[in-house]
N, C-alpha and C positions, 0 to 999 in steps of 0.2 A: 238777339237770339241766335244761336248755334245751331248749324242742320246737326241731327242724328240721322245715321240711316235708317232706325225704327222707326224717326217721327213720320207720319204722314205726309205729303206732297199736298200744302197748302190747295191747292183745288186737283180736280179730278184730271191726270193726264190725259193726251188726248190722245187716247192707241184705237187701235183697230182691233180687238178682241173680236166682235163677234166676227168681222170678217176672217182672222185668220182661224178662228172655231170651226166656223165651216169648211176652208179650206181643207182643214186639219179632220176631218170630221168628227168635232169632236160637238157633243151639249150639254147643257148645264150639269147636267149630274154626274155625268164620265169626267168634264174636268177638276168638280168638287170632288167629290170621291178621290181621285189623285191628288189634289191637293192639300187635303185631311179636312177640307173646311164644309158648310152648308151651302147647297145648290144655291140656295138663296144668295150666299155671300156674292156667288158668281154672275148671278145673274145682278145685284148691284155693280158687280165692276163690268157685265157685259155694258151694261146701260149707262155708265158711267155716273153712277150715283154714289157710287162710294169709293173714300180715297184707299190707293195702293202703298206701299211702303214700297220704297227700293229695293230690298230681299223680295218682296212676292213678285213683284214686276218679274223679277230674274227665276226665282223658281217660276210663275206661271210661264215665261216662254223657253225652262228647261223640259217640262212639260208637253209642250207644245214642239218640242223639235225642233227652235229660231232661234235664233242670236235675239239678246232684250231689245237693242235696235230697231231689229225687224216691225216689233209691235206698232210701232209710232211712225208706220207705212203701211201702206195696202198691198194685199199678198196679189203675187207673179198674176197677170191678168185682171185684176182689178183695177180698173181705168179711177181717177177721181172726176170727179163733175167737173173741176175746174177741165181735165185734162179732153173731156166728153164737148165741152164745150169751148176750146180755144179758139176753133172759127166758127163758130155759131155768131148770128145775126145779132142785133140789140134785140129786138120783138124774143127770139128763143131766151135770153137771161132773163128778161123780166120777168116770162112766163114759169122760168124755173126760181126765180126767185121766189117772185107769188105763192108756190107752189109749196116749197121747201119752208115758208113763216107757216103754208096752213098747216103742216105739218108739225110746227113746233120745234121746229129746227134752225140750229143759226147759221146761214150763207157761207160760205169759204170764197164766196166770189170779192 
């Protein structure tokens, strides 16, 4: 099979949307609205429930003010967990580990 840039990105990229939304101040309905699409759509791509195309990835961060790069980072002052936790104890990972399944979330540790 051949990539198109209209096809879909077989799973959901892993960007930072909601975090650079707020940086940016932006929520659901200011960036649909700009984007022509439904708030809803956005709110699947905040949550990463639905796939992006190459094209939107790039219009949503012409939008947004970033280079497309940018997305697939945490914006200026956004520490990651991993980086929260580089000298943290074994006892602090487990506890954030624990923490982050009951959450429903998968570990980056």
């Amino acid at each position: 099979m051949t990539y198109s840039p209209r096809r879909p990105l077989r799973r959901p990229a892993s960007i930072h949307l909601a975090e650079w939304m707020k940086a940016k101040g932006f929520i659901d309905e200011t960036l649909a609205r700009q984007l022509g699409v439904e708030r809803s759509t956005v709110t699947r791509y905040r949550l990463q429930s639905r796939y992006l195309t190459i094209p939107k990835l790039f219009e949503i961060a012409r939008v947004l003010g970033i280079n497309p790069i940018q997305l697939f980072h945490l914006p200026p002052g956004r520490e990651s967990i991993d980086a929260l936790l580089h000298d943290a104890d074994d006892a602090s990972h487990d506890v954030v580990l624990n923490l982050t399944k009951k959450l429903g979330r998968k570990p980056l540790l």
